[in-house]
N, C-alpha and C positions, 0 to 999 in steps of 0.2 A: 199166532195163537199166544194168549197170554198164560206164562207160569203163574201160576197158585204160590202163594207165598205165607206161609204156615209162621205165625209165631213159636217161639222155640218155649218148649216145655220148661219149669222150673218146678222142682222137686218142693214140695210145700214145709219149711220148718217147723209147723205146727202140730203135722201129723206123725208125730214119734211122743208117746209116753214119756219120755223126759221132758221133753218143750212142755205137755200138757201139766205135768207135774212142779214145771217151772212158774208158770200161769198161776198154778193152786198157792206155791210159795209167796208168789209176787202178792195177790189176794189176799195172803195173812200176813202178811209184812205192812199194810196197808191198813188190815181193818184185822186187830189180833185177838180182839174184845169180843167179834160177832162169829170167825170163821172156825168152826168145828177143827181138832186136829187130826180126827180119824179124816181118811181117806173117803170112806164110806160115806160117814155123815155130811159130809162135801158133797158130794154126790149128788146126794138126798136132797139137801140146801140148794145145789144148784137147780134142780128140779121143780123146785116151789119158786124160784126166783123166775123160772121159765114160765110157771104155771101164772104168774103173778103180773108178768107182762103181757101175757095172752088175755088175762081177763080181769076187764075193770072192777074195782071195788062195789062189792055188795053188801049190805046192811042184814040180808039173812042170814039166819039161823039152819039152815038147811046142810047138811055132810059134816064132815069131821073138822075141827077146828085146826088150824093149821098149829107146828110147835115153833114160828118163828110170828114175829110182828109183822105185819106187811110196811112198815116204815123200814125197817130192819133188811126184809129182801128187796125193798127197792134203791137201797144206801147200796146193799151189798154188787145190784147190777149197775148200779152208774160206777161202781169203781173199775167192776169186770170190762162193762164197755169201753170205760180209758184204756185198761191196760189194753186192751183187742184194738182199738184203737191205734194205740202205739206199737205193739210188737206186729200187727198186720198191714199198716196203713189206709186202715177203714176195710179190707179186703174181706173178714169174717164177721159175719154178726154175730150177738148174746145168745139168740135161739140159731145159729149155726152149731156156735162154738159150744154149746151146752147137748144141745140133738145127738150133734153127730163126731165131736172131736172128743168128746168125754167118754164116749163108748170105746174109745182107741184101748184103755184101760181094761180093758175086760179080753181083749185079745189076747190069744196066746203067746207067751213072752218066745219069740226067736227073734231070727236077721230080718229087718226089714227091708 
């Protein structure tokens, strides 16, 4: 009979609030001119930046006008994607890393 042979677990750097907040720094260090300094409005910004890759440019007039340019969030995701790029080794995407590692922030501050 053959053993099973399990790759061994590695705890994810990414997913602690500091890492993500290191991310956010690294983004404004980058681009100081376009990147909100509240925390919040980052947020918010990353959210349309998500919204923006999911759906190709339209020319109507239909819902709310967005408060950023879409040149502007798509500068802002090619920088993100670098940086994810390099602190992951390709390992997280933009709509990863915006979905679901940005929510880490709203968790309850203890021990992880």
């Amino acid at each position: 009979m053959r053993a099973n042979r399990r790759r061994q677990r590695k705890p994810d750097p990414l997913a602690h609030p500091e890492a993500i907040r290191s991310m956010f720094d690294s983004l404004h260090s980058l681009l100081p001119d376009l990147i909100p300094q509240s925390e919040k409005h980052l947020v918010k910004m990353l959210n349309a930046v998500r919204n923006v890759e999911r759906h190709p440019a339209s020319d109507t007039q239909r819902g709310r006008p967005s408060r950023w340019k879409r040149t502007e969030l798509l500068r802002v995701a090619s920088h993100l994607r670098f940086l994810l790029d390099r602190e992951t080794q390709g390992r997280v995407s933009l709509n990863s890393f915006i979905s679901l590692y940005v929510r880490i922030l709203n968790f309850p501050s203890g021990e992880f």
